[in-house]
Structures are given as C-alpha cells and as structure tokens.
C-alpha positions in Angstrom: 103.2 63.8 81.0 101.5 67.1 80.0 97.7 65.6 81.4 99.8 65.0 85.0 101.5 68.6 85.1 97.9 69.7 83.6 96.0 68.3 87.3 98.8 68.9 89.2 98.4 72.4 88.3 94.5 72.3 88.8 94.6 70.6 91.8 97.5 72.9 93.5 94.8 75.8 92.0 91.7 74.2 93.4 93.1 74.0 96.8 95.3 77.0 97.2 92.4 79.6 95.6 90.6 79.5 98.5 94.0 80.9 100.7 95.1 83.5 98.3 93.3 87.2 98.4 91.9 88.7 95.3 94.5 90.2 93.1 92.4 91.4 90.2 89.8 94.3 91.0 86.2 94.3 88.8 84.8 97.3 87.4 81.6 97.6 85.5 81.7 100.9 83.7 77.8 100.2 82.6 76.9 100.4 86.4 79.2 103.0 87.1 77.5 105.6 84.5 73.7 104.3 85.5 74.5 105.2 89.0 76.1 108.2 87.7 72.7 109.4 85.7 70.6 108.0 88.9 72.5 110.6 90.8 72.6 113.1 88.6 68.7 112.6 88.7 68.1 112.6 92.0 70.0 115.9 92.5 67.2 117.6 89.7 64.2 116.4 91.7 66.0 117.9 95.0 66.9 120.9 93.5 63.0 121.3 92.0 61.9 120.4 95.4 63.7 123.2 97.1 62.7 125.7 94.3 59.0 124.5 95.2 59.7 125.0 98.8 61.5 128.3 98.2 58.0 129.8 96.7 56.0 128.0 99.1 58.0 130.3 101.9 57.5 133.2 99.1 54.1 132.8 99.5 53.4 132.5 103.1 56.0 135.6 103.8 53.4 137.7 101.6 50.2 136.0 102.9 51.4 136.9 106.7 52.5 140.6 105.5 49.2 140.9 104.0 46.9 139.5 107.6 49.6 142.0 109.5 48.4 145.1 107.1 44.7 143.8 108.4 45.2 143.3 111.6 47.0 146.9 111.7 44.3 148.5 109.6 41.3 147.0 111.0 42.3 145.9 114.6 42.4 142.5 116.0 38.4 141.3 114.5 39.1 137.7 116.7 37.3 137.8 119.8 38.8 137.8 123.1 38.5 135.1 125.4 35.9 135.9 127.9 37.8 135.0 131.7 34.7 135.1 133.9 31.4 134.4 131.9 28.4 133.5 133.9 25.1 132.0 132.1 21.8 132.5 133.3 19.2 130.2 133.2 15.8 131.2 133.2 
C-alpha cells in the first residue's frame, strides 16, 4: 500500500514537473561576492588608468606651453612651403 502511493506520487511528479514553473529561486553567495571583488577590481585598474591618462594630458598641456614659449621667443624655425620653385639644370 505505502510502495503504490510511493510511485503514484513519483510518477504524478515525473510527469507534472515538467508543466509546473520554478518556485524555489538559487542563490550562490560564493559567486555573488567573487563577482563582487572582480568588480571592485576592475573599478581600481579603471580608476589607475584614468589617473595615468590624467598626467599623460598633464604632460602634453606643459610640453605644448613650453613649443608656444619657442615658437613666440624664437619665431616659427619650420620652413615655409615654397609655392612656385623652379630647378635648373645645368
């Protein structure tokens, strides 16, 4: 009697699982907290990375400032482009 309520049960289970939605929700707490630290990671490098770009615009502010003193002090030292140049062979 209990073995035939026993596999009517599992059978009704078997077949009816499939046809009922989940009801119990999984959480992995271990997971959770590694992504947590992964993130918490990530947002270092990102921050050192924009540091590192923040003094790489540092640097090119006071390199252009510094060609703009020269150019001011000394004149443009490039030469122009000549528009009309005419070679002679001899």
């Amino acid at each position: 009697m209990r073995l035939t309520k026993y596999l009517i049960a599992l059978t009704v289970s078997l077949f009816a699982a499939p046809l009922v939605p989940a009801q119990v929700v999984v959480i992995d707490p271990a997971s959770i907290a590694n992504n947590q630290a992964n993130h918490i990671v990530d947002l270092a490098k990102y921050v050192e990375m924009v540091n590192n770009q923040l003094k790489q615009i540092t640097t090119m502010t006071q390199e252009l400032q510094q060609v703009t003193a020269y150019v001011k002090a000394f004149g443009d030292l490039i030469p122009k482009r000549i528009e009309s140049a005419r070679f002679v062979v001899l």
